[in-house]
C-alpha positions in Angstrom: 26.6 -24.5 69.0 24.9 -21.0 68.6 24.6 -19.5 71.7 25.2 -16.2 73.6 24.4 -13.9 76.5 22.3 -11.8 77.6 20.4 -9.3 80.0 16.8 -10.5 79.2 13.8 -8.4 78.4 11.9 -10.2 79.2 13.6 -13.3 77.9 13.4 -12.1 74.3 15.9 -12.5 71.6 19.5 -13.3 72.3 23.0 -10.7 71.8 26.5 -11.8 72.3 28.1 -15.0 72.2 28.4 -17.1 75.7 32.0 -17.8 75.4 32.9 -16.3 78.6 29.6 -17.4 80.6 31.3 -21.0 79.4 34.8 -20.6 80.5 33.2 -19.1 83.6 31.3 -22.6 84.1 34.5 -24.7 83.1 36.7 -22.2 85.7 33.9 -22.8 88.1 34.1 -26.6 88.8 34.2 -28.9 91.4 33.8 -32.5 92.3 31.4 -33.9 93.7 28.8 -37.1 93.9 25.9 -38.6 94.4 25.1 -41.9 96.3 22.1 -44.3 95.6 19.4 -43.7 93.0 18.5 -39.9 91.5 15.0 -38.3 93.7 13.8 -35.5 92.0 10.6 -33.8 93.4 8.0 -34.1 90.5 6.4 -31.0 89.4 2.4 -30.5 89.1 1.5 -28.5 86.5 -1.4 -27.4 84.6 -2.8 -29.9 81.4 -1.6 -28.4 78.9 1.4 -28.1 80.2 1.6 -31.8 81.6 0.7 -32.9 78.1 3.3 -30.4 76.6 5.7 -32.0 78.9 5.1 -35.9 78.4 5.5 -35.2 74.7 9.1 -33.7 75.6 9.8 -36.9 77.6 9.3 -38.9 74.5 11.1 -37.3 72.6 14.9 -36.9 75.2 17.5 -38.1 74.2 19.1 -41.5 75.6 22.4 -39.7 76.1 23.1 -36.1 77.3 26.4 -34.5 76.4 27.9 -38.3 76.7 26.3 -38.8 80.1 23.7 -42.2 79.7 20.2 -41.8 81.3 19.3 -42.7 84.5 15.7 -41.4 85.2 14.9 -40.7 89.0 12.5 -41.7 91.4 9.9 -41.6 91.5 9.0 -42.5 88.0 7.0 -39.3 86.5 7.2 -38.2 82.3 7.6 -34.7 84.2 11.7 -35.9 85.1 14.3 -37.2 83.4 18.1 -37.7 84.7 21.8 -37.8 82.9 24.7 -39.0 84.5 26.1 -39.1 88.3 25.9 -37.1 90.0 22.9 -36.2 87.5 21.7 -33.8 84.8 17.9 -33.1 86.1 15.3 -32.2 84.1 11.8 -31.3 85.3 9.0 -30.0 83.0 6.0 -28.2 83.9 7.7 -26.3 86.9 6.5 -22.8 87.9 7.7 -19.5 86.5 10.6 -18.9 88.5 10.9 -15.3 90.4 13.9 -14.5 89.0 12.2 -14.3 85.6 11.1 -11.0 86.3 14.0 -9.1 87.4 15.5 -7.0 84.4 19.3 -8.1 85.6 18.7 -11.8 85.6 21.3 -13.7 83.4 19.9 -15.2 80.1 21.7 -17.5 78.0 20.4 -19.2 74.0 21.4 -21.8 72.8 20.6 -23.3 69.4 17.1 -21.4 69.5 15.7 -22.2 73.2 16.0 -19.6 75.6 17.4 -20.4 78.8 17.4 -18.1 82.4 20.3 -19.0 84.0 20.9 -19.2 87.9 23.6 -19.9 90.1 22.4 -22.1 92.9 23.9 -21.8 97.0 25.6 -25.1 96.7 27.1 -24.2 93.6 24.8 -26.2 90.9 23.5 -24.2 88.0 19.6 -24.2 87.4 18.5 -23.4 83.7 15.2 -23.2 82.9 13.3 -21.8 79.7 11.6 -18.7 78.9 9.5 -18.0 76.0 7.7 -21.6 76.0 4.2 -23.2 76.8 5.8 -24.8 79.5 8.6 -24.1 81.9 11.5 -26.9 81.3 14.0 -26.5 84.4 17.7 -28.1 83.8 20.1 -28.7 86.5 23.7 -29.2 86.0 25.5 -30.1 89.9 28.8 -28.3 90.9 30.8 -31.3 89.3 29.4 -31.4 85.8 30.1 -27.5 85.7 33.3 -27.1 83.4 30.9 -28.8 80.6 29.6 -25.1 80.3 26.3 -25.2 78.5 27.0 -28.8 76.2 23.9 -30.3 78.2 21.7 -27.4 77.1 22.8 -28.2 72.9 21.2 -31.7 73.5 17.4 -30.4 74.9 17.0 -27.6 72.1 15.7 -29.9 69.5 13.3 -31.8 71.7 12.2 -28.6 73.3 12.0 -27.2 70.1 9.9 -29.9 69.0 7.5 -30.4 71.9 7.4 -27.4 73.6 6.7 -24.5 71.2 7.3 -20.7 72.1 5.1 -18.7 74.0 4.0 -17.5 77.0 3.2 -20.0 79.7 0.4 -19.7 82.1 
């Protein structure tokens, strides 16, 4: 896994290795779950990044870091969904605030830039930087001491589907 750890400006190349961010994650975890099927709210973005974003559908994988999928409701090529509790991922979602302030937490992994932010009930949110689209990842409070291994199995897809760039 190549990744590492950064102060992003703005969400350019990566420094040091995420080793501790990881053991931070795995230190950090907590059990909980998640009854009846996965809602996710569906993102609306533009075209180009819709179409951006039902290629990336295509191309997910069928398991994420061992975790089989188990896409949400409602149905959308905009959301996908590992696990239970789940792994979400929504494409197409807006540029998130947090991108623009110089001590937000950035992470890479194997090539795909990632801004990482802690949520209030103790979930992590991930989402991309540097791509046509906006690919958000969220890993719940209980699926925390896996560290960044779900992020390893979206680079290649994202790297395939979603190429690098700024998006509107």
């Amino acid at each position: 896994m190549n990744s590492s750890r950064r102060r992003p400006r703005p969400f350019g190349p990566s420094a040091p290795a995420l080793l501790g961010v990881v053991g931070v994650l795995g230190a950090l975890a907590g059990c909980t779950s998640v009854d009846g099927p996965v809602t996710v709210a569906v993102p609306s973005p533009g075209a180009k990044a819709a179409g951006l974003c039902r290629d990336l559908h295509a191309a997910l994988p069928e398991r994420v870091d061992g975790l089989d999928r188990v896409d949400p409701a409602p149905a959308s090529e905009l959301t996908s969904a590992w696990g239970d509790p789940a792994i979400i991922l929504r494409c197409g979602v807006p540029r998130p605030v947090r991108m623009n302030d110089p001590e937000a937490d950035g992470v890479d992994v194997n090539g795909v830039g990632w801004l990482l932010e802690e949520q209030d009930d103790g979930s992590f949110r991930f989402t991309t930087a540097l791509r046509l689209a906006y690919v958000e990842v969220t890993l719940p409070k209980s699926l925390k001491d896996r560290g960044m291994g779900p992020l390893t199995d979206f680079a290649g897809p994202i790297t395939a589907t979603v190429p690098e760039g700024i998006a509107d």
